[in-house]
C-alpha positions as CSV (number, residue, x, y, z in Angstrom):
1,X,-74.4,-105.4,-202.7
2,X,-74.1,-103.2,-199.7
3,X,-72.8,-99.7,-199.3
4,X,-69.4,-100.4,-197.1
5,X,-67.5,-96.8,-197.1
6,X,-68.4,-93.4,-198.4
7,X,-65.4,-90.3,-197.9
8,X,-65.8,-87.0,-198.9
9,X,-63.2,-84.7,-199.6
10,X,-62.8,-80.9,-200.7
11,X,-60.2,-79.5,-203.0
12,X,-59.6,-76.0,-204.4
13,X,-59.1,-76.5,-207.8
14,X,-57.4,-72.4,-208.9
15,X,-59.0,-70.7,-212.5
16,X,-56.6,-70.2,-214.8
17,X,-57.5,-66.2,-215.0
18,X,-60.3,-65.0,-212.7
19,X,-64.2,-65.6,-213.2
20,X,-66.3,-62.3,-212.5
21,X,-69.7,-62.2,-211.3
22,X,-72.4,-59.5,-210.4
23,X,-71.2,-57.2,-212.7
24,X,-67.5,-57.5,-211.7
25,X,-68.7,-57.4,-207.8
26,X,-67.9,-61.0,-206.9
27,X,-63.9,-62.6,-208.3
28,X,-63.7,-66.1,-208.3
29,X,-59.7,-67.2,-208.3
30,X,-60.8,-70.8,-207.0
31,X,-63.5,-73.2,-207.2
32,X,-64.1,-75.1,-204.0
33,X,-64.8,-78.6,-204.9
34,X,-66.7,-81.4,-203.4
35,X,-65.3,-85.5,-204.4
36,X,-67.4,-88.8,-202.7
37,X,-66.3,-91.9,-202.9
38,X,-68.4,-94.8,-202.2
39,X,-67.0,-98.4,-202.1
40,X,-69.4,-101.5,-201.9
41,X,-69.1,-104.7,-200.4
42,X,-68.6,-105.8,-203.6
43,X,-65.6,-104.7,-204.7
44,X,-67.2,-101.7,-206.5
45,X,-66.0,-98.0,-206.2
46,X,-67.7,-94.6,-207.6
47,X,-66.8,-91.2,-207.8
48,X,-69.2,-87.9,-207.3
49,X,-67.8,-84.5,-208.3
50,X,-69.9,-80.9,-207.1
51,X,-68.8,-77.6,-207.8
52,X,-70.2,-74.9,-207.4
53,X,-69.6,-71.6,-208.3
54,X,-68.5,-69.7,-205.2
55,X,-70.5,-69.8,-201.7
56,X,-73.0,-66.9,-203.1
57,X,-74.6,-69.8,-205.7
């Protein structure tokens, strides 16, 4: 089995009220998400999820 595509795409997925950081210093409305996909030669296909909190994390 052999690796045959991987995509990557990024999605803001909104809060449903606002996440506070830093003592109220950094407001976080939206998470910017990461999704990969990889598909094999086989006929297999995986999803990856990252997100992180923010660019400052």
């Amino acid at each position: 089995m052999k690796i045959k595509k991987i995509s990557v795409y990024q999605k803001d997925l909104p809060l449903s009220e606002p996440y506070w950081l830093s003592g109220g210093r950094l407001k976080f409305e939206v998470l910017d998400a990461t999704f990969v996909k990889i598909e094999t030669d086989s006929g297999y296909i995986g999803w990856g999820e990252g997100t992180p909190w923010g660019h400052t994390m």
